[in-house]
Backbone bond lengths (Angstrom), bond angles and torsions (degrees), N, CA, C in turn:
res aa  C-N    CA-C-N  psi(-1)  N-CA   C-N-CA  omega(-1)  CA-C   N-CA-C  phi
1 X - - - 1.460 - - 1.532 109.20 -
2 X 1.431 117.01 136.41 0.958 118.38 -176.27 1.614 122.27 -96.08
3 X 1.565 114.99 123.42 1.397 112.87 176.75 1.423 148.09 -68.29
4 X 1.105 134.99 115.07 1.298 118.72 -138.68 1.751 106.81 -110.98
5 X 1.380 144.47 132.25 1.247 146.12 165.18 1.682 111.36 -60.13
6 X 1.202 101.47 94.67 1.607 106.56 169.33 1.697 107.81 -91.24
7 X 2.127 89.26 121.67 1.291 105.48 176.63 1.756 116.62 -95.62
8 X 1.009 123.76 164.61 1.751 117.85 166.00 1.971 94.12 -92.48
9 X 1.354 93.13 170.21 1.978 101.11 -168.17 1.549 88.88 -71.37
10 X 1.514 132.28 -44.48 1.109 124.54 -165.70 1.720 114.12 -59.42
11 X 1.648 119.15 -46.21 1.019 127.70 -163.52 2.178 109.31 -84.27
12 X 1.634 91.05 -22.21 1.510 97.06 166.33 1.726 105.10 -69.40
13 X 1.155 137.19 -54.02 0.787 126.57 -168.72 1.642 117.62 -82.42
14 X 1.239 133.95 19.89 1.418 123.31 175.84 1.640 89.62 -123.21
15 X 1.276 123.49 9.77 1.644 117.05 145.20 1.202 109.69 -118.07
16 X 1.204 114.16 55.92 1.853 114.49 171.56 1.558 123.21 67.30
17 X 1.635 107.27 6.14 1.988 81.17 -171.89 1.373 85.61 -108.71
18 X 2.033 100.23 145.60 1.279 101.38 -178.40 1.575 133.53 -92.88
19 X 1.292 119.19 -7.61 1.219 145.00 158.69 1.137 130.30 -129.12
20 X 1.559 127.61 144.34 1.259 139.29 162.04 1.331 120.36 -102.77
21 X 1.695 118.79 112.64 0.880 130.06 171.27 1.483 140.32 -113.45
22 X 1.093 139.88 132.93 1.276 143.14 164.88 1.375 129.02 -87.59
23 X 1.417 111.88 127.19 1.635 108.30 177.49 1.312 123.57 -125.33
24 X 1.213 102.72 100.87 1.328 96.16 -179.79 1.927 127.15 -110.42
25 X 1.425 95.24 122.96 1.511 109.70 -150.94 1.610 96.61 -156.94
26 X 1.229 97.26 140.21 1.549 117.28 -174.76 1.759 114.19 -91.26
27 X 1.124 107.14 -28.74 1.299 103.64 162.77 1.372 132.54 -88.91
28 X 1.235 137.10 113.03 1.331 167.56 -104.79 1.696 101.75 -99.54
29 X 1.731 90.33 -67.83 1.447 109.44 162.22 1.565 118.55 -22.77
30 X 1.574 88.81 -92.45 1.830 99.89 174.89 1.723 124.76 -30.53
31 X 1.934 94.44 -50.22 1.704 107.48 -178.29 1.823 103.46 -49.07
32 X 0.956 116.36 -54.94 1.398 149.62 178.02 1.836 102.79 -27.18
33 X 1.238 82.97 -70.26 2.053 104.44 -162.91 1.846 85.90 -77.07
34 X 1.200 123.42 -37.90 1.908 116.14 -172.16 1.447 101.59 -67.72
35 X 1.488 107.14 -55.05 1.500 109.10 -166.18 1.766 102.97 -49.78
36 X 1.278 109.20 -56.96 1.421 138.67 169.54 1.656 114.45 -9.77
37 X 1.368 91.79 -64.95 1.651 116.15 -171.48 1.749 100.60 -87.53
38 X 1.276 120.38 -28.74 1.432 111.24 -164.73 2.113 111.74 -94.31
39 X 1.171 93.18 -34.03 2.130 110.39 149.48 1.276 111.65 -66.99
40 X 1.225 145.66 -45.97 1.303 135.17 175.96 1.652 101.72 -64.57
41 X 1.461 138.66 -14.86 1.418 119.88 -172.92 1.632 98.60 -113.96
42 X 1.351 107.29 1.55 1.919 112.39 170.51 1.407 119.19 94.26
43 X 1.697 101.65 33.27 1.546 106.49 -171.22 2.030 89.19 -109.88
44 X 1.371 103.36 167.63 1.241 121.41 177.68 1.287 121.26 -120.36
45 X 1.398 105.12 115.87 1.353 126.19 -137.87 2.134 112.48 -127.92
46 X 1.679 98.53 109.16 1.543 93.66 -172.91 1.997 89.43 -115.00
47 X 1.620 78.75 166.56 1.862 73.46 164.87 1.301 105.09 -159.84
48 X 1.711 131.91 165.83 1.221 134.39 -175.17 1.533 99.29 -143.63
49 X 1.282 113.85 138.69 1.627 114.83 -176.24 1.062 102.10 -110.86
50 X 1.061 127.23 55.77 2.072 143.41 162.41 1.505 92.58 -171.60
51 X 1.970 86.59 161.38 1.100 96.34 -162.72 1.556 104.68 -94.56
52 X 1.401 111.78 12.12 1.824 120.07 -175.28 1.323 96.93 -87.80
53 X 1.567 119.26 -46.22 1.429 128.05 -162.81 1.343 96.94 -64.64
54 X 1.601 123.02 -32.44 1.294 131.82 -161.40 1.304 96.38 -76.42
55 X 1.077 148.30 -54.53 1.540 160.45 178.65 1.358 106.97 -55.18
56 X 1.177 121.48 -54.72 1.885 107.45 178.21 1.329 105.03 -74.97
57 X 1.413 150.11 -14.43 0.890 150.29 -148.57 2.170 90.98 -100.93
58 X 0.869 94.22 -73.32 2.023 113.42 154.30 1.291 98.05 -35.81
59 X 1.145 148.18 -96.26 1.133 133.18 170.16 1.546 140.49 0.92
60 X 0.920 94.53 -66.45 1.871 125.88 -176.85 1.651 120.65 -88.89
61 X 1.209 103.81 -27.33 1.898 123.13 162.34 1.668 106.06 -102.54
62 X 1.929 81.11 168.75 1.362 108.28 -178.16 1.745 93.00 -112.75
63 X 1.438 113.89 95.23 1.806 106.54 171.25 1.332 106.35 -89.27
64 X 1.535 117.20 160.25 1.501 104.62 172.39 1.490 86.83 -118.06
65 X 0.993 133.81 -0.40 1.906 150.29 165.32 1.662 130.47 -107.37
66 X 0.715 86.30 128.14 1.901 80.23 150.99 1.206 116.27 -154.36
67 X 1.386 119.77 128.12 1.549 134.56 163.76 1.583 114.75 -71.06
68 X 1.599 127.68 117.91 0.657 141.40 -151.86 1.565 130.43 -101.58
69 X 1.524 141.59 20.45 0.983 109.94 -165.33 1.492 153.97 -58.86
70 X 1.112 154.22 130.60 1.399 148.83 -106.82 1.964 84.34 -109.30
71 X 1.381 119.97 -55.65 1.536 108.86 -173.44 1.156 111.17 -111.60
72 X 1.663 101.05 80.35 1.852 113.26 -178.51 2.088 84.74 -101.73
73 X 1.650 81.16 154.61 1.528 97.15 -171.91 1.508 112.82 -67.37
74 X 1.280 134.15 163.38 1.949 126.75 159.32 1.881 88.76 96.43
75 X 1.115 115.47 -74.85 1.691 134.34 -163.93 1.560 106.69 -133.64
76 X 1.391 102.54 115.86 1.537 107.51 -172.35 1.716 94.29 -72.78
77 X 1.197 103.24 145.27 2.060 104.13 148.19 1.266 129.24 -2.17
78 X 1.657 107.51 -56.31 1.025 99.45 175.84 1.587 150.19 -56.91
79 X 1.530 76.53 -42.08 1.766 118.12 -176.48 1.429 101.34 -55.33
80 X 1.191 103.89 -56.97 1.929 138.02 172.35 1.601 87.83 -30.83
81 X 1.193 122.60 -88.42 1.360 159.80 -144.16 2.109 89.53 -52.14
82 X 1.584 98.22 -48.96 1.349 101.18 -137.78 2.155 84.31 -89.47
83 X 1.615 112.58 -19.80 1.376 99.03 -176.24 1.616 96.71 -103.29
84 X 1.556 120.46 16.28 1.210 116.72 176.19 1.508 121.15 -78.38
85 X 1.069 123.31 -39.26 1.582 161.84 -54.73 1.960 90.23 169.63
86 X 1.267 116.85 -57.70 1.542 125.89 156.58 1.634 123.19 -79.14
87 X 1.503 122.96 6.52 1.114 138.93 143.95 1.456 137.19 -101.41
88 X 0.709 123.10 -33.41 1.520 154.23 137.75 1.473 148.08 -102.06
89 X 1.385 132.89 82.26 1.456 127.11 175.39 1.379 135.09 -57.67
90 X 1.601 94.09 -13.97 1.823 102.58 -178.12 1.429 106.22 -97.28
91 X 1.476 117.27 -14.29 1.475 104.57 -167.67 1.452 108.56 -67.54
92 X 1.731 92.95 137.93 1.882 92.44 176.99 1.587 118.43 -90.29
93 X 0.969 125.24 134.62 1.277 139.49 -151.87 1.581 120.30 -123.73
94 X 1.939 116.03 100.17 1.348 107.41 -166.06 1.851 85.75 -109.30
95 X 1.626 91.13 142.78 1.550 95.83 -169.30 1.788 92.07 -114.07
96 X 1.552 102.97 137.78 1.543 109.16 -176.70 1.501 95.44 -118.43
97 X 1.437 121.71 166.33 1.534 134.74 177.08 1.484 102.04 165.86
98 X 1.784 87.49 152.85 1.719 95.31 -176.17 1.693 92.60 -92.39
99 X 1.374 117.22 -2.54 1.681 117.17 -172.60 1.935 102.41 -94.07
100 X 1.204 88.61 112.17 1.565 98.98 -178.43 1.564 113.49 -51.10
101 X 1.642 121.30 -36.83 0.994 130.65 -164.76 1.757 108.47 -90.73
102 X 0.940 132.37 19.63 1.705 143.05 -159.37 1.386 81.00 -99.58
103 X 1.527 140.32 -45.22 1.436 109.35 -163.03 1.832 101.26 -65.82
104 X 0.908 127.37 -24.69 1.735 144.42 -138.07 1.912 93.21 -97.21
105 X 1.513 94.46 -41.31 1.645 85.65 170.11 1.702 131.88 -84.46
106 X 1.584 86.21 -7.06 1.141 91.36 -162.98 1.595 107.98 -95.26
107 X 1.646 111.58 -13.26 1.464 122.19 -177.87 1.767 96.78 -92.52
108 X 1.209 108.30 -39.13 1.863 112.48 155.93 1.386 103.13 -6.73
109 X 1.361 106.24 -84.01 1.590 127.61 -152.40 1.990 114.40 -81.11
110 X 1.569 79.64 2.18 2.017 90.91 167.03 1.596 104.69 96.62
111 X 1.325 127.21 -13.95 1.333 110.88 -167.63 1.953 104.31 -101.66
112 X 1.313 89.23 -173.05 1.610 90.92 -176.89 1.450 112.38 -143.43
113 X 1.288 120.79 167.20 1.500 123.50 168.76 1.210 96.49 -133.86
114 X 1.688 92.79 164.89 1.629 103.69 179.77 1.606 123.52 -89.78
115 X 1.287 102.16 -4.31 1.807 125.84 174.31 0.887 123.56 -167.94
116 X 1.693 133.34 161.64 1.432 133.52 -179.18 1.244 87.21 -142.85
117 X 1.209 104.38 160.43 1.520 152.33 -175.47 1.228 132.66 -140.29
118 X 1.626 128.17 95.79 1.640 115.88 175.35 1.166 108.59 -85.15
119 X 1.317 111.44 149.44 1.335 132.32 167.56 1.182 110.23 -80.74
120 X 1.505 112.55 124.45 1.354 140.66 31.21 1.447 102.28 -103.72
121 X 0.975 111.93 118.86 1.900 118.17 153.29 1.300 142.94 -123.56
122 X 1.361 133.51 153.59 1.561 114.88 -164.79 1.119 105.84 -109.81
123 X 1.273 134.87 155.72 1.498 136.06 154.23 1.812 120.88 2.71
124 X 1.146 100.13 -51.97 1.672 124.35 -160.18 1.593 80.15 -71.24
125 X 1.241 138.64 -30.16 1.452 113.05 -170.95 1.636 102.88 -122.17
126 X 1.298 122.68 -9.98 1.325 134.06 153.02 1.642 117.48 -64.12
127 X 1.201 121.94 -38.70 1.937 110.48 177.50 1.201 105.74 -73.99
128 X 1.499 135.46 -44.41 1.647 113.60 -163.65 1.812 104.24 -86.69
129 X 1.128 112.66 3.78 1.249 108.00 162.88 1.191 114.90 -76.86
130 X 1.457 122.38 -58.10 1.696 138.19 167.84 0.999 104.07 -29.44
131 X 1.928 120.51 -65.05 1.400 128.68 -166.92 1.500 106.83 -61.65
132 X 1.165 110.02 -39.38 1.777 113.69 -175.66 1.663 100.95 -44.82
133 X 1.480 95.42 -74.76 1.705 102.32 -158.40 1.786 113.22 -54.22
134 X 1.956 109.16 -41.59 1.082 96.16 163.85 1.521 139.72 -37.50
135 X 1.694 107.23 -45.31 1.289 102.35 179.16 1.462 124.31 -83.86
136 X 1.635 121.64 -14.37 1.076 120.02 161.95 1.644 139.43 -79.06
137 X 1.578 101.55 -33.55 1.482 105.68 -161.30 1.743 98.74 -117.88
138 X 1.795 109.98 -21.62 1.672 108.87 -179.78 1.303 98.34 -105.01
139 X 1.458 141.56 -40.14 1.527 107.39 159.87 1.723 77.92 99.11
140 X 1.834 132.02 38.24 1.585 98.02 -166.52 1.736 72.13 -118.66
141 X 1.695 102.89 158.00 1.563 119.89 -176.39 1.900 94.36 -59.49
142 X 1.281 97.56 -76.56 1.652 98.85 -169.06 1.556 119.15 -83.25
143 X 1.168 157.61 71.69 1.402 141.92 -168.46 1.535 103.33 -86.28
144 X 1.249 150.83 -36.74 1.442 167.26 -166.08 1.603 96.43 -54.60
């Protein structure tokens, strides 16, 4: 298992990284190719493949993100979503699922995200989403 350097947003950013993100997603693959793509552009990047791990992790950090998948094992997305959301109001929140209808349950229950994503998707439609929200809602110099 690999060990990871947990930064606070303040101390990520006075060595250059412009976001802190969390991903929490059960598939390995995907975790893999996000973390992948989101360290290569100088962001700082943790992840938990349940949605419990996802919650102490939220808890205990400062994210200015979270990657979302909707049917992570322990605590679905939602659950995720809905005690995320009661810890944080600013965190921006991209919600992924292979269930088309997850944005629809998830506005159901009153809350919101700042993007969705069905599964399967590639990079090519995953960065200008990233890039979008960075420049609108995180405010970070480099997200690209």
């Amino acid at each position: 298992m690999r060990r990871r350097l947990r930064l606070s947003t303040a101390a990520a950013k006075l060595i250059g990284i412009n976001v802190r993100i969390l991903i929490a997603e059960d598939d390995s693959t995907l975790s893999d190719a996000l973390e992948r793509s989101l360290r290569m552009s100088g962001h700082a990047v943790d992840r938990a493949a349940d949605g419990e791990s996802a919650l102490q992790l939220l808890d205990t950090g400062e994210f200015d993100l979270l990657i979302l998948d909707h049917g992570l094992p322990r605590l679905d997305g939602t659950e995720v979503l809905e005690r995320a959301r009661q810890l944080s109001g600013r965190l921006a929140v991209i919600l992924i699922s292979a269930a088309e209808d997850a944005a629809l349950r998830v506005r159901r229950r009153g809350l919101s995200v700042d993007a969705f994503l069905i599964k399967p998707f590639g990079l090519d439609a995953w960065m200008p989403r990233f890039k979008g929200l960075c420049a609108e809602r995180l405010r970070c110099r480099r997200c690209g």
